[in-house]
N, C-alpha and C positions, 0 to 999 in steps of 0.2 A: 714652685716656691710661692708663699703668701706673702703677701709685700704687707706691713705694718699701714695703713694709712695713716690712722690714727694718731700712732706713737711719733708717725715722722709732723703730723701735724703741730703733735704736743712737744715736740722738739725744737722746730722751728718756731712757735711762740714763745717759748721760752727763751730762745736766743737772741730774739726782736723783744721782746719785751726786760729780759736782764733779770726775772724773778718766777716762782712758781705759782707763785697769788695773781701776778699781774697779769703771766701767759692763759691760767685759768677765768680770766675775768674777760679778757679776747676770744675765747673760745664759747666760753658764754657755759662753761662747768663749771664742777668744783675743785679745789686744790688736789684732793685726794683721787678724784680720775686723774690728773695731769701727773701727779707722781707715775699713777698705776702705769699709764701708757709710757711713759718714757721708760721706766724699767720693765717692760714688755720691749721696746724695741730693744734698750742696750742688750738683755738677755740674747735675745734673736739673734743680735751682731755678735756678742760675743766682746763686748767692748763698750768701756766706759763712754761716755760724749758730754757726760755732763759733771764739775767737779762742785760738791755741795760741802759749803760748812753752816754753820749755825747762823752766818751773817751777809755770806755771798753764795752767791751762783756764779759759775765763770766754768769756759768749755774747754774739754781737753782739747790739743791738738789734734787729735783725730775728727772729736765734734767740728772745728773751727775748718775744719776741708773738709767738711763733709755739707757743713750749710747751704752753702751755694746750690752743689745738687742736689739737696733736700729740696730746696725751693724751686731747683727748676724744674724739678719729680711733678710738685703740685701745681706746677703753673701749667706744665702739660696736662695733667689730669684735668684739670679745669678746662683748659680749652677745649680739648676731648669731648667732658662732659656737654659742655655748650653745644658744639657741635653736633653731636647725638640729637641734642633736645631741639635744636632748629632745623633741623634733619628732621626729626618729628611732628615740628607744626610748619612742613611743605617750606621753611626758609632760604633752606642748602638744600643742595641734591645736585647729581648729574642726572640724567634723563639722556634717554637712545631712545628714538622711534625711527618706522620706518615710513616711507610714502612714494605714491605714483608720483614720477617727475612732477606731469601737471598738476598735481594736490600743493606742489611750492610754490608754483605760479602766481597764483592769485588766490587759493583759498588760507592756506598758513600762516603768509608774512603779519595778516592783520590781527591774527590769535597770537603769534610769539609777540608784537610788540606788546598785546594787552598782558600777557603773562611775565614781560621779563619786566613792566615798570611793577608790578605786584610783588615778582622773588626777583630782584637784580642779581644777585650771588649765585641763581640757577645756571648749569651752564647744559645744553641742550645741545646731542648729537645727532643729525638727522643723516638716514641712510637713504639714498631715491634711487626706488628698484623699481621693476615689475612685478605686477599685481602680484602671481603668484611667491615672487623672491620675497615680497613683503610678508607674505604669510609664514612663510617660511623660516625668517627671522625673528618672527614672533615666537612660533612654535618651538624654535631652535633656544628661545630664549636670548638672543641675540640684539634685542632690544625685547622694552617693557610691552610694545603696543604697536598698530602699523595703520595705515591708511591704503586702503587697496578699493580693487573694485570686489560685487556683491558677486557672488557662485559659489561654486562648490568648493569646500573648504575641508582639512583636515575636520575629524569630529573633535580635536581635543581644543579647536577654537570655537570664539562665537564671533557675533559681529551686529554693530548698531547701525543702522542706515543713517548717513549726517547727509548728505546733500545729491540730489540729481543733474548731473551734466552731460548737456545735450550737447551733439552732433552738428557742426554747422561747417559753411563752407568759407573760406579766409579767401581771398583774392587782393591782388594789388590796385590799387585805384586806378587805374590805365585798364584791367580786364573787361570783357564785356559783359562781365555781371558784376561789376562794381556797384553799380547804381539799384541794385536790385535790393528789397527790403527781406524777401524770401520766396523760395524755388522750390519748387516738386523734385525730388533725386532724376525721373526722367528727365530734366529737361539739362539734365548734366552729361546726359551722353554724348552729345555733340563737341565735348570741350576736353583736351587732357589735363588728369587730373594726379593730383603724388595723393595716396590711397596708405593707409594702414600696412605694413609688411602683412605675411602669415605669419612670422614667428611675435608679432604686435597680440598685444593681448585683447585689442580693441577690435582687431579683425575678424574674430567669429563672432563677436556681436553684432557689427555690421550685416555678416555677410547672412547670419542666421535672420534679422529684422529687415533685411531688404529682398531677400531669396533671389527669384529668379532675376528680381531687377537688379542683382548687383554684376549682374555678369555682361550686362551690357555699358555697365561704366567702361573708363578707358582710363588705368589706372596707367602712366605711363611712367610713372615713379613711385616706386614703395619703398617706405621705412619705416624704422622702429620706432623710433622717438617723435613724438607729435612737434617738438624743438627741433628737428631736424625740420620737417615740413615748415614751420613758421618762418626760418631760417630761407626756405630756398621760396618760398612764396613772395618774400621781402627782395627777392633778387628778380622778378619776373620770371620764376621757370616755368610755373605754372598755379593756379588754384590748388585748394587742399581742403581735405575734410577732417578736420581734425575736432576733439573735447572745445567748447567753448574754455574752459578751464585754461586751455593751452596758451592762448594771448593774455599777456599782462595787458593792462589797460595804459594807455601812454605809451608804453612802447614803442609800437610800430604804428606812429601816425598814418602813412600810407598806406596800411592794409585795411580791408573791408572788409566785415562779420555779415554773412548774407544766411537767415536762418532756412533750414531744410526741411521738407514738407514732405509728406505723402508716401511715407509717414515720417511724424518724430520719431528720430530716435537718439538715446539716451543712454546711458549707463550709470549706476547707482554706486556712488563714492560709502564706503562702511568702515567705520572704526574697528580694528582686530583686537582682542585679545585672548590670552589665553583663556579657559573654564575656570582651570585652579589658578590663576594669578591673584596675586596680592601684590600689587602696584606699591612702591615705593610711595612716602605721601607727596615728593617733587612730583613722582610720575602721573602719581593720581589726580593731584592739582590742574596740571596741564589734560589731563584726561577729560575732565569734569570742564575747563574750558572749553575745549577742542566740540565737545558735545553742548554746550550753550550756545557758542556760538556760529553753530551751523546753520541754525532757521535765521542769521541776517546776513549768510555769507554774499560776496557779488555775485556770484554766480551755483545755479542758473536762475533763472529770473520766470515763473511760471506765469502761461498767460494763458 
């Protein structure tokens, strides 16, 4: 069904103003569209709404119940329209992305505060998966965009490299590498350590950048989550190698960032999206942050 806009606008003027010269002069036409449109809608209804003599205008009954949701017809419309249009210039939007736990830690909180004082009405769903789940959900469409680590990727994604986070080792101030500025991985064998799971997505990049020397660590706790490790490091269980990424800054005043030598090693944080996406422009908005401002994120800190 065509809905009259027009005619229900030239009706409503005409009811708020009490004449057909006067509703024509609100509308910013001539008298002779405002006729036209209103007997285009009454046709359409099938029913009179407006009763004309030579000296008044005055509404049938039917018009006089009908005003109200005429007007509240175009009040929606209008709001509608707004919204479409500030939807368009990045104002309104939801936005879904995905990210490595540690990508929330300390690299995002300082991009959502600059993004949400710019669109306050944005409202922002963040999924924290692993790398791969994150790609996944891109792909899936499942959110707009993802933050994972850099590898092999479906072909139907790409990916922008935003930030390097390196590998170091967290101990509690009482360990006997607390006091230590940075360590060669050898000189970690001597000490038990909570290590990356294998099913940790961080694990084969260790284990492939340290080869033979990672089989002499003494990994005497493994997990998934690098927040698990921060968690049990904060309790004296033991040191942990975990993403500098991992530790918020303040948090855990008693733990010690001691960095790993010989070699660095690193893994490379990259913005996901799909080939064919066409980002919403909320989503795009936060995209085009998110990639600004990664050359001043805290971490990593190249030396």
């Amino acid at each position: 069904m065509k809905i009259d806009i027009l005619g229900i606008q030239a009706f409503v003027a005409i009811a708020d103003e009490g004449s057909f010269q006067a509703a024509a002069g609100a509308l910013n036409v001539t008298q002779t569209a405002i006729t036209q449109r209103l007997r285009k809608l009454e046709e359409f209804l099938g029913v009179a709404l407006v009763e004309r003599t030579t000296r008044s205008v005055a509404l049938t009954t039917i018009g006089r119940d009908f005003v109200p949701r005429a007007r509240r017809l175009l009040v929606e419309l209008a709001d509608s329209l707004l919204e479409i249009r500030e939807t368009g210039k990045a104002e309104r939007g939801d936005v879904s992305i995905a990210c490595v736990p540690t990508a929330g830690v300390q690299f995002l909180p300082r991009i959502m505060q600059a993004y949400s004082a710019r669109h306050p009405h944005n409202r922002i769903k963040i999924l924290d998966h692993s790398s791969s789940a994150v790609a996944n959900a891109v792909l899936h469409r499942e959110v707009e965009f993802g933050i994972g680590m850099a590898g092999a990727h479906a072909p139907e994604l790409q990916s922008v490299p935003l930030i390097e986070d390196e590998y170091v080792l967290i101990c509690h101030e009482a360990h006997p590498l607390a006091q230590r500025k940075r360590i060669a991985w050898r000189q970690l064998e001597p000490h038990p350590l909570i290590f990356a799971g294998h099913a940790s997505e961080n694990r084969p990049l260790l284990d492939l950048a340290l080869g033979a020397a990672a089989a002499n660590l003494k990994p005497f706790y493994e997990v998934q989550r690098s927040s698990t490790a921060v968690g049990l490091v904060a309790e004296r269980v033991a040191a942990a190698v975990v993403p500098r990424l991992a530790l918020q800054k303040g948090a855990y005043p008693t733990l010690r960032i001691v960095e790993l030598t010989e070699p660095k090693v690193s893994r490379t944080l990259v913005l996901m999206t799909r080939k064919t996406a066409r980002l919403s422009p909320a989503a795009q908005a936060l995209h085009d942050l998110i990639e600004a401002q990664a050359s001043v994120a805290t971490a990593p800190r190249r030396r």
